[in-house]
Backbone as JSON Lines, residues from 0, in Angstrom:
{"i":0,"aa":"X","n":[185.45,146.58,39.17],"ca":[185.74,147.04,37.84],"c":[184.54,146.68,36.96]}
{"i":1,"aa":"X","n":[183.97,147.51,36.05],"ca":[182.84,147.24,35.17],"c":[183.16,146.35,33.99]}
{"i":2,"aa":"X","n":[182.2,145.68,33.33],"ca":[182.66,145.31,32.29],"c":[183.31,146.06,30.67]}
{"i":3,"aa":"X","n":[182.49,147.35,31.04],"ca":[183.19,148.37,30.2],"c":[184.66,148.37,30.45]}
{"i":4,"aa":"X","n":[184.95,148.92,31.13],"ca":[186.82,149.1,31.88],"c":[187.33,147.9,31.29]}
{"i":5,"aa":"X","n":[186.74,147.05,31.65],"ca":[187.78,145.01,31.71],"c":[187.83,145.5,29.65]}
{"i":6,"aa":"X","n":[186.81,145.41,29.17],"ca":[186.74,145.48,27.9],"c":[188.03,146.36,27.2]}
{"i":7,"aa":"X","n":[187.57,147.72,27.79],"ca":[188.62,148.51,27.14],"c":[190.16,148.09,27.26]}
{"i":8,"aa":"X","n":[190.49,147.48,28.83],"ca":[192.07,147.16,29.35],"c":[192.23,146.38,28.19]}
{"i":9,"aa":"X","n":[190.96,144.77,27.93],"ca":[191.15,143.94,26.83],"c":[191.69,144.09,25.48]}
{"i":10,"aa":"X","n":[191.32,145.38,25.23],"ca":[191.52,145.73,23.42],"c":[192.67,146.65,23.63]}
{"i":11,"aa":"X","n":[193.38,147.05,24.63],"ca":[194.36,147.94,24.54],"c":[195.42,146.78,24.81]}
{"i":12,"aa":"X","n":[195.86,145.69,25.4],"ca":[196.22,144.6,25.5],"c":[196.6,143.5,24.84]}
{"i":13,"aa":"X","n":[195.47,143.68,23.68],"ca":[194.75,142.63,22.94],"c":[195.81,143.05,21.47]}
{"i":14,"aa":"X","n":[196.06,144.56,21.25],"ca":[197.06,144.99,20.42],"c":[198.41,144.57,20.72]}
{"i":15,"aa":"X","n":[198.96,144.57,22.05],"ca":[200.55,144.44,22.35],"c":[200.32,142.77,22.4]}
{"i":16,"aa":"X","n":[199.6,141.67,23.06],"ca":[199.68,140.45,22.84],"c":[199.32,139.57,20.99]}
{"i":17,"aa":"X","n":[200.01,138.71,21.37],"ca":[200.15,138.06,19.65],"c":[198.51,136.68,19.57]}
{"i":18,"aa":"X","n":[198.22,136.46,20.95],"ca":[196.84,135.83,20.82],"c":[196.48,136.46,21.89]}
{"i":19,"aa":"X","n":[195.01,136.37,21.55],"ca":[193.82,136.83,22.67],"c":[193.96,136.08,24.22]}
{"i":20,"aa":"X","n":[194.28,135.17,24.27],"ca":[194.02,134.27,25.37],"c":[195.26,135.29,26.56]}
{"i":21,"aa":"X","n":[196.56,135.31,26.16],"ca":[197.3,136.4,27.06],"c":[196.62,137.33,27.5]}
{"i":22,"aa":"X","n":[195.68,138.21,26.47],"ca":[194.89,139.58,26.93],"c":[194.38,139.23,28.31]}
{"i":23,"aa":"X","n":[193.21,138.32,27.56],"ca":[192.28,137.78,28.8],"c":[193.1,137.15,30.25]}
{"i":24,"aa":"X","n":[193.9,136.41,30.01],"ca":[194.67,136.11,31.3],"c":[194.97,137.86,32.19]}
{"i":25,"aa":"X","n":[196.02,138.8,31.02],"ca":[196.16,139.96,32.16],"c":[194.98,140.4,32.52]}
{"i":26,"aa":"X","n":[193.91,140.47,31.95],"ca":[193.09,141.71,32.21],"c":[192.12,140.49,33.49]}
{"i":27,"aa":"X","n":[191.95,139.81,33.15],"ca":[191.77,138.95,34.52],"c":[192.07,138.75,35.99]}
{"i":28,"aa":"X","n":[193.88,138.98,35.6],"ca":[194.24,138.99,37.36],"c":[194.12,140.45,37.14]}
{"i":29,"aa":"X","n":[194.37,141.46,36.52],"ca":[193.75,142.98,37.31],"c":[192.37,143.11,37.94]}
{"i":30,"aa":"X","n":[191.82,142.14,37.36],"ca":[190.47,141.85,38.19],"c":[190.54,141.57,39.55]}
{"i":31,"aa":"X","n":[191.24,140.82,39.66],"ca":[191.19,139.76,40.82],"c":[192.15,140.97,42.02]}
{"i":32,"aa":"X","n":[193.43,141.5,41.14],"ca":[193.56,142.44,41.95],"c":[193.18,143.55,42.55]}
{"i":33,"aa":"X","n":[192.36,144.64,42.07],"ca":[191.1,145.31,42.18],"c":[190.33,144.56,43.01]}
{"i":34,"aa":"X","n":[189.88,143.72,42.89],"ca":[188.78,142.88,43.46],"c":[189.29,142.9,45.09]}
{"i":35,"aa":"X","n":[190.47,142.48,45.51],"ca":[191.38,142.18,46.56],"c":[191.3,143.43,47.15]}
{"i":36,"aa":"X","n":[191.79,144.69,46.43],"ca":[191.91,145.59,47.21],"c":[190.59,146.21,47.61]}
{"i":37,"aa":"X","n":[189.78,146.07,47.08],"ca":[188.18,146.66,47.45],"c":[187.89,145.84,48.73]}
{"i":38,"aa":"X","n":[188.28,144.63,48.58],"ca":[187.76,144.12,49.77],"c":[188.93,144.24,50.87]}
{"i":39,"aa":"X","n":[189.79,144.21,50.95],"ca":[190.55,145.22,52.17],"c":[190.47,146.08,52.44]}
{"i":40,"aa":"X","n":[189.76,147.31,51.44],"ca":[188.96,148.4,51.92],"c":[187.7,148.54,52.56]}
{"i":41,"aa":"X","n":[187.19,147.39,52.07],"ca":[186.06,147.62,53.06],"c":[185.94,147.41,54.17]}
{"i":42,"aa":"X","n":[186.89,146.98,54.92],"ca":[187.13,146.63,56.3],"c":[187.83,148.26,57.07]}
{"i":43,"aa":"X","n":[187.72,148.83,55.87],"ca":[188.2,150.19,57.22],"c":[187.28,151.26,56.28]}
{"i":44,"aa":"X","n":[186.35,151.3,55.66],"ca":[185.59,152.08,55.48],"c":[184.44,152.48,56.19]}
{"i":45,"aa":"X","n":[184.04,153.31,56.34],"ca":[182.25,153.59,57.07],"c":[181.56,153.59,56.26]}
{"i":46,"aa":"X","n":[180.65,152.77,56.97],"ca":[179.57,152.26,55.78],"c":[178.49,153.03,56.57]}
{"i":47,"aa":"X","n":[177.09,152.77,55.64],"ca":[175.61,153.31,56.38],"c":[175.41,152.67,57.3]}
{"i":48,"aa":"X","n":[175.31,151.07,57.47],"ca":[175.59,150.24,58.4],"c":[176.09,150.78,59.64]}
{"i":49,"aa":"X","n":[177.33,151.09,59.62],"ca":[177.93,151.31,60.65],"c":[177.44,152.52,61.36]}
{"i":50,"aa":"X","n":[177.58,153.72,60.17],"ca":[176.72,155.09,60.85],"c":[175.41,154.62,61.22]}
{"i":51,"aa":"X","n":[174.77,154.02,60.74],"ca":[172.92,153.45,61.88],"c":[173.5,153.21,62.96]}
{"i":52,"aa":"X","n":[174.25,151.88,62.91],"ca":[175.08,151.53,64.29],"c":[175.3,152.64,65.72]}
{"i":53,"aa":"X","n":[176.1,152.94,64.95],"ca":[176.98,154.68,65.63],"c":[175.62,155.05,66.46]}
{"i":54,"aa":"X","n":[174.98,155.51,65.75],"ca":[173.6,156.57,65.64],"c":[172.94,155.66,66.79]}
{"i":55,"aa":"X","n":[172.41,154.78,66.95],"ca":[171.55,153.67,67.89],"c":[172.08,153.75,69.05]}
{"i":56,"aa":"X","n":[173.61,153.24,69.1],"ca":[174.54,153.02,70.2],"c":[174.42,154.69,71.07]}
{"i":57,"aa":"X","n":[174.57,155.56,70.18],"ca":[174.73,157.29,71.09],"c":[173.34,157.37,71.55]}
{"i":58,"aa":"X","n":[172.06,157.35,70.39],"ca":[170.53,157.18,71.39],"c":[170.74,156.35,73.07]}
{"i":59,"aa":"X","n":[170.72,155.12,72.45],"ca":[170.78,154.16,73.89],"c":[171.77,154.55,75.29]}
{"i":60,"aa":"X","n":[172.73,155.35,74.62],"ca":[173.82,155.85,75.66],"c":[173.04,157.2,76.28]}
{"i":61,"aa":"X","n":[172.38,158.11,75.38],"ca":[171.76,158.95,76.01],"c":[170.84,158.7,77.09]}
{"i":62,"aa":"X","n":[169.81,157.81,76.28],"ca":[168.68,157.25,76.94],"c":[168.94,156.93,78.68]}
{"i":63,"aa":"X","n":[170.38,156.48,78.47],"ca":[170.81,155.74,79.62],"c":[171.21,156.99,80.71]}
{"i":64,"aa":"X","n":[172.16,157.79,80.45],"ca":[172.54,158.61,80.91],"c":[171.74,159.47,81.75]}
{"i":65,"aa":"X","n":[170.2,159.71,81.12],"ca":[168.97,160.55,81.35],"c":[168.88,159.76,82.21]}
{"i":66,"aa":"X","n":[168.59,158.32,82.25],"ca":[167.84,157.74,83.36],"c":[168.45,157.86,84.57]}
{"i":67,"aa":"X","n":[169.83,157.66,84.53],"ca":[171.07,157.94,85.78],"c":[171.01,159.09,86.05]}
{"i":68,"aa":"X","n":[170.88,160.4,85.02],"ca":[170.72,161.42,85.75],"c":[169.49,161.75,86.78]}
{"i":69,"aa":"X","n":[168.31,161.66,86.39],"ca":[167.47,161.27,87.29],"c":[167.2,160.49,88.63]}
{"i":70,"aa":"X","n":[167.58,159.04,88.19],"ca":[167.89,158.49,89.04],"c":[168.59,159.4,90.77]}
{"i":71,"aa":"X","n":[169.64,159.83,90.13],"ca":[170.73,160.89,90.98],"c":[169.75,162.15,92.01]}
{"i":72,"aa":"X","n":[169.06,162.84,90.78],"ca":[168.51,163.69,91.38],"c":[167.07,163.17,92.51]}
{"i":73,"aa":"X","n":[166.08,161.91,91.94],"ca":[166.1,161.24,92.69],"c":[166.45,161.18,94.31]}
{"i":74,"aa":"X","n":[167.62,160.41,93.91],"ca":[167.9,159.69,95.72],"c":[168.88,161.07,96.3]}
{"i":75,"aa":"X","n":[169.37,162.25,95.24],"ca":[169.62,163.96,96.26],"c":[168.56,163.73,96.97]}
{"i":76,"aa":"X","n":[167.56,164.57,96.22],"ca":[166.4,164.76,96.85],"c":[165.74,163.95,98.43]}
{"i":77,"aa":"X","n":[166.26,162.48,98.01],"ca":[165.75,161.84,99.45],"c":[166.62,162.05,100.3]}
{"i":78,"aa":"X","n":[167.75,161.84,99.89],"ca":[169.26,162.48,100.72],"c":[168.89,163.59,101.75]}
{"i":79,"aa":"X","n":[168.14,164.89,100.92],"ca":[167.65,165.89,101.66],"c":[166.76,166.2,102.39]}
{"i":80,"aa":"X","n":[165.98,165.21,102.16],"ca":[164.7,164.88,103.26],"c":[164.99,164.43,104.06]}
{"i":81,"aa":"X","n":[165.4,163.7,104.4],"ca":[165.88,162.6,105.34],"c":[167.17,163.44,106.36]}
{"i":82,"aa":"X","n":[168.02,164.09,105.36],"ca":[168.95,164.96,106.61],"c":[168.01,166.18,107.22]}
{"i":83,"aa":"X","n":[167.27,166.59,106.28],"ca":[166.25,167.72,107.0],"c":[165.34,167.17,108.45]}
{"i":84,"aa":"X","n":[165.1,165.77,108.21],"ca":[163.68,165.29,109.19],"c":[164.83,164.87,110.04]}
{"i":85,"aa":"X","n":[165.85,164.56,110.25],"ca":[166.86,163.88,111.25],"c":[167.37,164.91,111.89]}
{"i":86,"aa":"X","n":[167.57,166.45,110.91],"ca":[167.65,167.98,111.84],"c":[167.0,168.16,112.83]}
{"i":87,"aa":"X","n":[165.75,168.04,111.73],"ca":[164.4,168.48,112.81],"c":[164.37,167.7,114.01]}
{"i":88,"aa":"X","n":[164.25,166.52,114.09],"ca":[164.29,165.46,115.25],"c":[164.85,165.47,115.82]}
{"i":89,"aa":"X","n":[166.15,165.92,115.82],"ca":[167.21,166.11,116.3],"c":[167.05,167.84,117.44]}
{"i":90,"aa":"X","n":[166.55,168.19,116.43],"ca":[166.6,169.59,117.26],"c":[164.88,169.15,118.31]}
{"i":91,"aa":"X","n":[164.32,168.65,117.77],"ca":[163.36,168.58,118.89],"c":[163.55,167.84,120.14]}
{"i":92,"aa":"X","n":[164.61,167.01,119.67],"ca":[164.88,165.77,120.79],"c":[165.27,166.32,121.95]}
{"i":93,"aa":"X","n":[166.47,167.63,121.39],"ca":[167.27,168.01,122.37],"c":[166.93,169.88,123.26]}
{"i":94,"aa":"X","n":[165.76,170.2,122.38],"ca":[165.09,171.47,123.08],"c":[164.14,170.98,123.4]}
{"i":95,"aa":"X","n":[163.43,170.53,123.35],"ca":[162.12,170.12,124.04],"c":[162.33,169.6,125.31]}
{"i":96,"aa":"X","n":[163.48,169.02,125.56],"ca":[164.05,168.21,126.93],"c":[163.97,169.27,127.72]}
């Protein structure tokens, strides 16, 4: 709450109470209450914070993903060499005899 707002609640307050000191007491705990609820909101709000967060965490997950995909295509690839040269060997082992 700004000090403008607190001010204005004060003088609208400040008419229905018979001394100032009541004003200031209500317009005080509306402070404190405001105050309370902002900060229980901020625990379920998205902040920039969090979207950088977000944003870093999906890079690094990509990053990762690429490497595994590779990785994959990778050890196919040897997969296929290796059953190809074990064909071949195979077929030579047993026609050449």
């Amino acid at each position: 709450m700004t000090t403008t707002q607190s001010f204005k609640i004060y003088e609208v307050l400040q008419r229905h109470f018979k001394n100032n000191d009541d004003a200031k007491i209500v317009v005080q705990e509306i402070e404190q209450i405001i105050e309370i609820k902002i900060e229980n909101k901020s625990t379920v709000l998205f902040t920039k914070e969090d979207g950088a967060a977000l944003k870093e965490e999906i890079l690094n997950l990509r990053i990762d993903m690429e490497k595994r995909f590779y990785n994959n295509i990778i050890w196919t690839f040897g997969s296929v060499l290796t059953g190809v040269g074990l064909l071949f060997t195979m077929i030579k082992i047993f026609l050449i005899k």
